[in-house]
MARDREN-62155 format. One record per residue (C-alpha): residue number from 1; x negated, z, y. Coordinates in steps of 0.2 Angstrom, whole numbers, plus 5000, padded with zeros to 4 digits. Last residue first. Layout:
<pamis>
PAMI  seq  east  up  north
PAMI  NUM  X  Z  Y .
...
</pamis>
This chain:
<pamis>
PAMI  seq  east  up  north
PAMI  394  4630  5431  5307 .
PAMI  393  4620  5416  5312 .
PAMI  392  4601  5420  5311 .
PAMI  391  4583  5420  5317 .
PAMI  390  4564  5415  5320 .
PAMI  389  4555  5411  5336 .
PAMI  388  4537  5403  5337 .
PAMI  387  4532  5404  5355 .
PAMI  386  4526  5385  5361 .
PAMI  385  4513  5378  5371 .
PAMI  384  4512  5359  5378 .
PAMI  383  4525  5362  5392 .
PAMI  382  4510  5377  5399 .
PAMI  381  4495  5366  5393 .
PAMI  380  4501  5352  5407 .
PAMI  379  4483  5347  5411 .
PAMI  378  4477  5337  5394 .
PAMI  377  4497  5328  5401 .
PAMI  376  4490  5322  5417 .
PAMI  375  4491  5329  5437 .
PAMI  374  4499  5343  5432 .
PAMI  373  4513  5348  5445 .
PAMI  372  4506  5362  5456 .
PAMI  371  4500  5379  5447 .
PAMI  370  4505  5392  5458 .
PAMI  369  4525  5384  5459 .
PAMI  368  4521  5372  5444 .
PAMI  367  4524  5386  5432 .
PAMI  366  4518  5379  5415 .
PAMI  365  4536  5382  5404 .
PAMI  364  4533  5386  5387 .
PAMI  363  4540  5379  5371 .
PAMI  362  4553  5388  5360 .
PAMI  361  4550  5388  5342 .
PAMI  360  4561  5386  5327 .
PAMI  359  4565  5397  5311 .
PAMI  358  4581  5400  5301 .
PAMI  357  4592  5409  5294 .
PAMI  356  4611  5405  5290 .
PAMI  355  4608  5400  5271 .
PAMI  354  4599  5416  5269 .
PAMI  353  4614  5426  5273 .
PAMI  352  4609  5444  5284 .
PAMI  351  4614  5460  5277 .
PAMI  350  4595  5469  5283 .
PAMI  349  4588  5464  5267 .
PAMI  348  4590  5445  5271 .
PAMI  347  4583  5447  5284 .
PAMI  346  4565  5456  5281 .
PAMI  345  4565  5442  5265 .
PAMI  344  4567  5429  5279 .
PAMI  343  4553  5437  5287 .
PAMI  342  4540  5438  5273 .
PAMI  341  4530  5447  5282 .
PAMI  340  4510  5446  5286 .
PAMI  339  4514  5445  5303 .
PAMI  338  4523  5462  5302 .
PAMI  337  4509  5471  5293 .
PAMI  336  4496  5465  5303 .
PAMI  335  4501  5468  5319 .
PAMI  334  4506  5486  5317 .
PAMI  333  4490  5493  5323 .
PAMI  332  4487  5482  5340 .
PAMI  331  4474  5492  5348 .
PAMI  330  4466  5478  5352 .
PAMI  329  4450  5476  5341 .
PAMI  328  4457  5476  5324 .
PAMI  327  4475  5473  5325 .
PAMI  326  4473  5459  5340 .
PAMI  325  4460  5449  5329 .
PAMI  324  4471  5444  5317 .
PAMI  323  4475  5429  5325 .
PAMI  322  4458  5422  5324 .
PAMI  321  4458  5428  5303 .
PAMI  320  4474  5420  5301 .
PAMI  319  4467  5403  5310 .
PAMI  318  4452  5404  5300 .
PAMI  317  4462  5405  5283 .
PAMI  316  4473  5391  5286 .
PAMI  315  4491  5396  5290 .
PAMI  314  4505  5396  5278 .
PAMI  313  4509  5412  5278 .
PAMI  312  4501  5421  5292 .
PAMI  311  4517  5422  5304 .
PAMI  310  4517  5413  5319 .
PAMI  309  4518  5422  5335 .
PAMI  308  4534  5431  5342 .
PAMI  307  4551  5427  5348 .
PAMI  306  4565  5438  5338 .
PAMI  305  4583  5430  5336 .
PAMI  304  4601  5435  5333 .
PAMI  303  4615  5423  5337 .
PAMI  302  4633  5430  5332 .
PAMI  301  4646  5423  5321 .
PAMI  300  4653  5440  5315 .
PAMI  299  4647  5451  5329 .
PAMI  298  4628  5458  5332 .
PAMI  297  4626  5478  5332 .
PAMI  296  4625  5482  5315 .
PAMI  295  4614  5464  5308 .
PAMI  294  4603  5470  5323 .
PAMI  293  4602  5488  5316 .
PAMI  292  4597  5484  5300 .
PAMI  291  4582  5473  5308 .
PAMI  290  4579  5489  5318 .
PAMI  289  4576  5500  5302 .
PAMI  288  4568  5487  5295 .
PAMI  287  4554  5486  5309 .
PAMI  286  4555  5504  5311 .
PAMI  285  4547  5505  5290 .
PAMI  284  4532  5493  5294 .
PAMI  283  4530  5501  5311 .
PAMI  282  4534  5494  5326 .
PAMI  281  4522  5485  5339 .
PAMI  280  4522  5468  5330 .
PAMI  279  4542  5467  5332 .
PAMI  278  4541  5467  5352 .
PAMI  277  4534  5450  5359 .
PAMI  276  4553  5447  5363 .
PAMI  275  4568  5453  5352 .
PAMI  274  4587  5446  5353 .
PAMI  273  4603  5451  5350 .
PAMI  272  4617  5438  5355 .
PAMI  271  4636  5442  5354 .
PAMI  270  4635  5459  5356 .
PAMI  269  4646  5473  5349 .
PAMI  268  4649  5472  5332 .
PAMI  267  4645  5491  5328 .
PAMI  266  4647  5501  5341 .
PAMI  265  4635  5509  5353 .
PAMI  264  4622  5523  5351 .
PAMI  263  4605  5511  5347 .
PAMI  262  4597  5520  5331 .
PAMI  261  4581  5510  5327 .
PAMI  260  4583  5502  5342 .
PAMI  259  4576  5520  5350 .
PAMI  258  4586  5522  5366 .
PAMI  257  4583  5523  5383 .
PAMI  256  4597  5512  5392 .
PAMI  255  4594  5497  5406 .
PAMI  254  4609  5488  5410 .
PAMI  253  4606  5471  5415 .
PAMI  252  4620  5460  5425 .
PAMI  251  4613  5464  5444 .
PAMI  250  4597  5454  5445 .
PAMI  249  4594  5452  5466 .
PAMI  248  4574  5452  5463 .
PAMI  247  4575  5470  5469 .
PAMI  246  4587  5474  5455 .
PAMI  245  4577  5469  5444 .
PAMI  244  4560  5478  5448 .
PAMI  243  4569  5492  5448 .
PAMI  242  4577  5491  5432 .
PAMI  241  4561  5486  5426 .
PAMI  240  4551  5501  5432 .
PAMI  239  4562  5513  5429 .
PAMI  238  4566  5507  5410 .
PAMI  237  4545  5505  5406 .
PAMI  236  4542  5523  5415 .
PAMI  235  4559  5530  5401 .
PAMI  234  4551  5525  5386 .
PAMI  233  4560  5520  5371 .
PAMI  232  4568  5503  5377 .
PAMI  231  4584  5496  5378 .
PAMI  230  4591  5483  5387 .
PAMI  229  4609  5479  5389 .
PAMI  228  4617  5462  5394 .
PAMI  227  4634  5456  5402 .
PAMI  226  4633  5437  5405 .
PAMI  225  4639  5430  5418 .
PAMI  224  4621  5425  5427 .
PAMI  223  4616  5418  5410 .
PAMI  222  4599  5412  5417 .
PAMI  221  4596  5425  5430 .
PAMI  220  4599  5436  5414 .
PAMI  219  4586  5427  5403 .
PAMI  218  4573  5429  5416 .
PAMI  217  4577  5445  5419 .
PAMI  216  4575  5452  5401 .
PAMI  215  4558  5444  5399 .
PAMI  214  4551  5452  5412 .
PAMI  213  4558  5468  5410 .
PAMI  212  4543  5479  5409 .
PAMI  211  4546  5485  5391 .
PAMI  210  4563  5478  5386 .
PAMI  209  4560  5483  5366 .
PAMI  208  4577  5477  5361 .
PAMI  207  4586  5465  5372 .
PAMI  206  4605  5466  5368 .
PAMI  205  4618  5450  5375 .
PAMI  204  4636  5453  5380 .
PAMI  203  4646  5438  5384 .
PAMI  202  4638  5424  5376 .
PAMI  201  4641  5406  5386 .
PAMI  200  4635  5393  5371 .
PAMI  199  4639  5377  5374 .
PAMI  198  4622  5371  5376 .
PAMI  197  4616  5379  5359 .
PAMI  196  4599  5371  5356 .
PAMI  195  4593  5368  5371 .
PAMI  194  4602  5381  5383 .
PAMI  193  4598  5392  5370 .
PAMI  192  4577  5387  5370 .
PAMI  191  4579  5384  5390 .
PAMI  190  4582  5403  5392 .
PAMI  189  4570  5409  5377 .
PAMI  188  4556  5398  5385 .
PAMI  187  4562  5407  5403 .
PAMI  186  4560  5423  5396 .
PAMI  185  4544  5422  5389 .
PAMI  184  4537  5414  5403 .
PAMI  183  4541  5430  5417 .
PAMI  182  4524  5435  5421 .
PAMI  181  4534  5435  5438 .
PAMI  180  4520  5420  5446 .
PAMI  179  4519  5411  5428 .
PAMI  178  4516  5417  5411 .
PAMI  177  4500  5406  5409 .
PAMI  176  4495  5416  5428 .
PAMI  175  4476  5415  5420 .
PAMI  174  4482  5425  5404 .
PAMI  173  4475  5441  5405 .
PAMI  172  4472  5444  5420 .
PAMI  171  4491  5438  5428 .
PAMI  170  4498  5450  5413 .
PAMI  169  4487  5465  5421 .
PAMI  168  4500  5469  5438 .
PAMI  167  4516  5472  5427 .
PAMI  166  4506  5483  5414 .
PAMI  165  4499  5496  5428 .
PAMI  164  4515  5496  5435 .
PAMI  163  4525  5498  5419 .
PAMI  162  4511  5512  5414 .
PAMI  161  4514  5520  5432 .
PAMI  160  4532  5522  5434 .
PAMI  159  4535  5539  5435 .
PAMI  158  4549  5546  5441 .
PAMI  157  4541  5563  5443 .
PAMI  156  4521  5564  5439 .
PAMI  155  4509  5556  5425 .
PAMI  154  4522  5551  5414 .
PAMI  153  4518  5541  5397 .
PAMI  152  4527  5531  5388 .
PAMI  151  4521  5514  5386 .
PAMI  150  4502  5518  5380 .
PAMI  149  4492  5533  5389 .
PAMI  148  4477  5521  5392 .
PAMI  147  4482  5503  5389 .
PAMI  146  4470  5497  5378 .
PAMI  145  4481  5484  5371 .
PAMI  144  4494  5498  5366 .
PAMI  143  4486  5517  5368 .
PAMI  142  4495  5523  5350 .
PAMI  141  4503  5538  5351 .
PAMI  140  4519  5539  5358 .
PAMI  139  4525  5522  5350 .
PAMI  138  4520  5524  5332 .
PAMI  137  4525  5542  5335 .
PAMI  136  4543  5537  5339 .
PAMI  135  4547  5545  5354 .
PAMI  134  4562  5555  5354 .
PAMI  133  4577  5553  5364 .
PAMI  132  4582  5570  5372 .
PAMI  131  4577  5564  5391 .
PAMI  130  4592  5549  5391 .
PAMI  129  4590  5539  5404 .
PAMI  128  4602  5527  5407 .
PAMI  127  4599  5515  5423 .
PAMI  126  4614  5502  5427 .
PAMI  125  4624  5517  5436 .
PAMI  124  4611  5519  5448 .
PAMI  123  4613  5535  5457 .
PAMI  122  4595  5533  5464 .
PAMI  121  4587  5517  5456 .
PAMI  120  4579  5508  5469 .
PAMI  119  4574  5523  5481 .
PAMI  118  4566  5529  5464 .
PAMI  117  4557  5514  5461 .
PAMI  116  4548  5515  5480 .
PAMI  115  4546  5533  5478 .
PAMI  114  4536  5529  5461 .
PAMI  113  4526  5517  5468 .
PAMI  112  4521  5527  5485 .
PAMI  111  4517  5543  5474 .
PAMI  110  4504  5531  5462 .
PAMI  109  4498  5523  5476 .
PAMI  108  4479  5525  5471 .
PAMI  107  4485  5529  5452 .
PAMI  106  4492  5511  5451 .
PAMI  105  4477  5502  5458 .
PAMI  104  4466  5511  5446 .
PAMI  103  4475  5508  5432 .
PAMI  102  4476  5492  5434 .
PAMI  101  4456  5491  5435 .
PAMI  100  4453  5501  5421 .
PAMI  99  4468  5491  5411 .
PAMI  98  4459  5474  5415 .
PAMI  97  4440  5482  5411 .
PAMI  96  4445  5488  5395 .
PAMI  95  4455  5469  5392 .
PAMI  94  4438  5459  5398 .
PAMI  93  4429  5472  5386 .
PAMI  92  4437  5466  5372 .
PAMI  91  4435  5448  5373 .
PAMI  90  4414  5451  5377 .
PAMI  89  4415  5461  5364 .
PAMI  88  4423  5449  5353 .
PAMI  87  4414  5432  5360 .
PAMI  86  4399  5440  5357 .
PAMI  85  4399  5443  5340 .
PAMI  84  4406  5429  5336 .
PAMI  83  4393  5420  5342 .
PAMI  82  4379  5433  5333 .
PAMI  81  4389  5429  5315 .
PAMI  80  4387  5442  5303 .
PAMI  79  4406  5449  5307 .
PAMI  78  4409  5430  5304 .
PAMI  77  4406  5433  5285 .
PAMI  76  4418  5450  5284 .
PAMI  75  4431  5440  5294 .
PAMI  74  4432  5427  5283 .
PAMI  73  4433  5437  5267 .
PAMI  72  4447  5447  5276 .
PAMI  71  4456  5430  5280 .
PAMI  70  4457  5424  5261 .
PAMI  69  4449  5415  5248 .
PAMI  68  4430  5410  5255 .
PAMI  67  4424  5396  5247 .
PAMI  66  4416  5396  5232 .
PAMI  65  4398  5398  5225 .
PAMI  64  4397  5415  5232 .
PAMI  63  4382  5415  5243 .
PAMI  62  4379  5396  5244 .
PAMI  61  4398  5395  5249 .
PAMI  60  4396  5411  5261 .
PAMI  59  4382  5402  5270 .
PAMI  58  4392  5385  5271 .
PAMI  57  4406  5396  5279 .
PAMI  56  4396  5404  5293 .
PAMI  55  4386  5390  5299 .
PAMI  54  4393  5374  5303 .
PAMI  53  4412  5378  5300 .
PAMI  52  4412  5395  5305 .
PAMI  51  4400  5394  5318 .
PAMI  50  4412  5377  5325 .
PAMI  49  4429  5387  5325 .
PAMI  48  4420  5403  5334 .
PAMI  47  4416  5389  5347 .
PAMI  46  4432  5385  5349 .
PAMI  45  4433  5403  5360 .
PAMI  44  4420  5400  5372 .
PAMI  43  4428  5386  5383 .
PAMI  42  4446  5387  5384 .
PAMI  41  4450  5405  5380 .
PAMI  40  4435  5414  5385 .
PAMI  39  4435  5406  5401 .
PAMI  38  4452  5407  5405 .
PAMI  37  4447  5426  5403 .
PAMI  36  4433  5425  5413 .
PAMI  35  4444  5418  5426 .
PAMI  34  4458  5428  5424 .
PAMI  33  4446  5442  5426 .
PAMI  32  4438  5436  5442 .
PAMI  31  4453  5438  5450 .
PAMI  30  4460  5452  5446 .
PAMI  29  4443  5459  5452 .
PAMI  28  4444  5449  5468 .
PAMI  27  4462  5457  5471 .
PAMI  26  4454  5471  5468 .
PAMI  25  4441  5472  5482 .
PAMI  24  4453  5467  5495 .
PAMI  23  4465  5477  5494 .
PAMI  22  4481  5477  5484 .
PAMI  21  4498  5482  5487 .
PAMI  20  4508  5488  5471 .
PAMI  19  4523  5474  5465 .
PAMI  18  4538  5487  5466 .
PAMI  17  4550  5479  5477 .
PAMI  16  4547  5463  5469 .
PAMI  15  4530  5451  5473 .
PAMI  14  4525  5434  5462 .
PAMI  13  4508  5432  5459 .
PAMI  12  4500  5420  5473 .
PAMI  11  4487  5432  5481 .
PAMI  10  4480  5432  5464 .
PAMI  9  4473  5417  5464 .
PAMI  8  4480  5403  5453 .
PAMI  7  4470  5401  5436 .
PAMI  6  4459  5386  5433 .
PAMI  5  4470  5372  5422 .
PAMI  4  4467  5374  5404 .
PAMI  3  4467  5360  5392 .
PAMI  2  4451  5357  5402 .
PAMI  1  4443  5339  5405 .
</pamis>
């Protein structure tokens, strides 16, 4: 049996007031997708494990008298390997095809999206757009995962078509793993501090690097009294998610452009400041810059935390090399660099005590609501994963 249940059709993804409509034809696409990339994930992608093993490293060792000593090594011998092979292109053309399609959609409606967000947001004093913030050029010029035209850019007036385009692709490329609101994330970070700190009622909370909002409306349906801003560089991401929040009846988030390297409010301000799926597309120096500005903007006795996946260190060679994957072939650039960090080190520069680091994961949450309840625990993948999370107490 599968550790992955069959993905949910796409008729049952959540919808917001500014979930595109679909015909026909791309719902099928979207649907086909998630199953080829289910596919990939549970069925083809172990096999690169069993070419290394049985074929790839045994050839290297007779090669080199030695086993292979680190990921690039690894990745230069399974460059050889026809399986691999395969696997990658046919891994990287599942995520062209998912932003062609996306975009596709989008653009289709593209005028009737953006008036719908725009009817959301007129006059909203929880939306701060600020059009002198500059773009950081490892943001404005890299085309993330594929995604043409990245985060930022604006195709018309009140854009919110990279959002939108983003928004409907999660459900492809995770089967529905990030449930019916592509919302996962932000539920594991929820339970995670309800978990571990179950007296813990912050009053204002910073999300870095909001993106769609997913994550940051999960957290702030969770901590309903909370006050929380969200920033994020790129004015189509901030419509978008405001909009999308406010439709879902979320009214504690205030969404603000602004570069966390520099975010314009006082210094001890927030009693949490938090990060999710954001760090690995900063640049080495940005990364520090907006570490310094967490240990800035969180109060004395604050919680400041940043869910990603696992760092290299510490991993076997194979794994590193797998999870490396992303930076070659997905137009993930800074992905490397960070996961190859010394994180505590990254820290601890920032002003941060090493005695009051540390490092934890927050397990994900399958979403019985298009999954049904597992009918065995090989089923229940979702409660079995985990997002590796790292932080500190000010």
């Amino acid at each position: 049996m599968s550790a992955w249940p069959t993905p949910p059709p796409y008729s049952l993804v959540g919808k917001h007031g500014v979930s595109p409509d679909f015909t026909h034809d791309e719902r099928a696409r979207f649907n086909f997708l998630a199953q080829l990339n289910t596919h990939l994930a549970a069925q083809v992608v172990p096999g690169n494990a069993r070419a290394y093993e049985t074929r790839v490293k045994p050839a290297f060792e007779a090669e080199h008298g030695r086993a292979p000593v680190d990921r690039h090594e690894v990745r230069k011998a399974m460059l050889r390997d026809s399986y691999f092979q395969t696997w990658s292109a046919l891994r990287r053309s599942s995520m062209e095809l998912r932003q062609q399609n996306g975009r596709e959609v989008v653009l289709r409606q593209l005028d009737k999206l953006n008036a719908k967000a725009a009817a959301l947001n007129h006059q909203s004093p929880q939306l701060k757009l600020n059009p002198d913030v500059a773009i950081p050029a490892y943001i404005r010029k890299v085309d993330f995962h594929c995604m043409p035209g990245g985060y930022t850019t604006e195709l018309a007036a009140d854009d919110v078509s990279a959002a939108a385009n983003y928004d409907i692709g999660v459900f492809a490329t995770t089967g529905g793993g990030l449930g019916c609101f592509n919302d996962g994330a932000g539920l594991a970070v929820a339970q995670w501090m309800r978990s571990r700190y179950p007296d813990f009622n912050p009053k204002r909370i910073l999300d870095m690097g909001t993106g769609a909002g997913h994550t940051v409306t999960a957290i702030a349906q969770a901590f309903p009294d909370s006050e929380i801003i969200s920033v994020d560089v790129a004015a189509p991401m901030l419509r978008f998610a405001h909009a999308r929040a406010k439709s879902l009846g979320v009214n504690n988030i205030t969404f603000m452009q602004a570069n966390a390297e520099n975010v314009p409010l006082p210094d001890a301000d927030f009693d949490v400041v938090l990060t999710t799926i954001f760090l690995h597309e900063t640049s080495n120096l940005a990364i520090r810059r907006i570490m310094a500005e967490t240990h800035r903007l969180l109060k004395p006795g604050g919680l400041s935390f940043h869910l990603e996946q696992p760092q290299y260190a510490g991993l076997p060679l194979f794994e590193q090399f797998m999870r490396d994957w992303d930076a070659l072939y997905n137009n993930e650039p800074f992905w490397t660099r960070m996961h190859e960090m010394d994180i505590e080190q990254l820290m601890a520069d920032a002003g941060f005590q090493r005695d009051k680091m540390f490092q934890d994961k927050a397990e994900g949450i399958l979403d019985e609501t298009i999954f049904g309840k597992p009918k065995s625990d090989v089923e229940d993948f979702g409660r079995k994963a985990a997002w590796h999370l790292f932080g500190v107490h000010k």
